[in-house]
Structure formats: structure tokens, C-alpha cells
N, C-alpha and C positions, 0 to 999 in steps of 0.2 A: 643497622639494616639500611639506614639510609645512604649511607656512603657507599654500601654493595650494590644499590639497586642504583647510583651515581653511576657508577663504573660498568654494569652490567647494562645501562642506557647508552652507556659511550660505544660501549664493543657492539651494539647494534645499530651507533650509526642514528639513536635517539636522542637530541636535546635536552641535557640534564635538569633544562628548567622545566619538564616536563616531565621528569620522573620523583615521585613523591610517594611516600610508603601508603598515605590515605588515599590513593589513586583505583588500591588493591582493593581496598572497600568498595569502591564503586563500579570497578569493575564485578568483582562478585555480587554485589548486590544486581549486576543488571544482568549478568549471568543468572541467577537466583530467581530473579525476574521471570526472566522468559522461560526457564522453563517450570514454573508455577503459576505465573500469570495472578499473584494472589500480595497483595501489597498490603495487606495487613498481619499474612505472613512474613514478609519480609521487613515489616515494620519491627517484630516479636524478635527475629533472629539478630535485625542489628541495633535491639537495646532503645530502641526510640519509642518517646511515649505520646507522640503525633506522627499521625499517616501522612502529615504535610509536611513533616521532615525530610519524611521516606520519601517521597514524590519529589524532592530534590534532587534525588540521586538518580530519577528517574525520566529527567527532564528529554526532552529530545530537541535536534535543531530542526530548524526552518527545510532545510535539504533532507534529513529524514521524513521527514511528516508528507513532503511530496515524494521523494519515492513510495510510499506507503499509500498515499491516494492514485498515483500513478499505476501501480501491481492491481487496484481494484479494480480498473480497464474500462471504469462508466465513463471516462472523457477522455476524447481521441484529439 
């Protein structure tokens, strides 16, 4: 799997150091996420026996967190 998801990161022009098959976990999990909004569900689904494993996966950056106070529109 890893060698396909190599190759299928090159054909798009992605940096293979960036493609990794545990990526797919995280991505789903934050898929999973959002549309559950429920992280002890998503704790349950990917096997972890801390919610502060799971809140790994669901870290956000510095630039997310201000577009998100930014969308809220109390500071102009």
C-alpha cells in the first residue's frame, strides 16, 4: 500500500515524503470528526483507550484557529 500511495502522490504532483498510509487515519478521523463533532466517538472507532490520543489527531494550526475566530466577525 505504501509504495501505491508513493506513486499515486507523485502522479499528483505530491511529495512523497508526505504521503504515508497513517495519513489515511487522520484524515478519516478528522473527516469523522466533523461530521460527528463527538470525540469520544471517534475515540471508540479508532481503538484508542484515551480521548487525549484521539485529540492528537485532532490538533489544529495556529492559521486554522484564526480563520475560525475570524468567521465569528466580533473583531473587525
Amino acid at each position: 500500500m505504501w509504495a501505491e500511495m508513493k506513486a499515486a502522490a507523485a502522479a499528483a504532483g505530491v511529495a512523497a515524503s508526505k504521503a504515508f498510509p497513517h495519513n489515511l487515519r487522520h484524515l478519516f478521523a478528522r473527516a469523522f470528526y466533523a461530521s460527528c463533532r463527538d470525540v469520544v466517538r471517534l475515540a471508540d472507532v479508532l481503538g484508542h483507550s484515551s480521548v487525549e490520543t484521539t485529540r492528537i489527531y485532532l490538533a489544529t494550526t495556529g492559521a486554522e484557529q484564526e480563520r475560525t475566530i475570524d468567521r465569528l466577525g466580533l473583531i473587525e
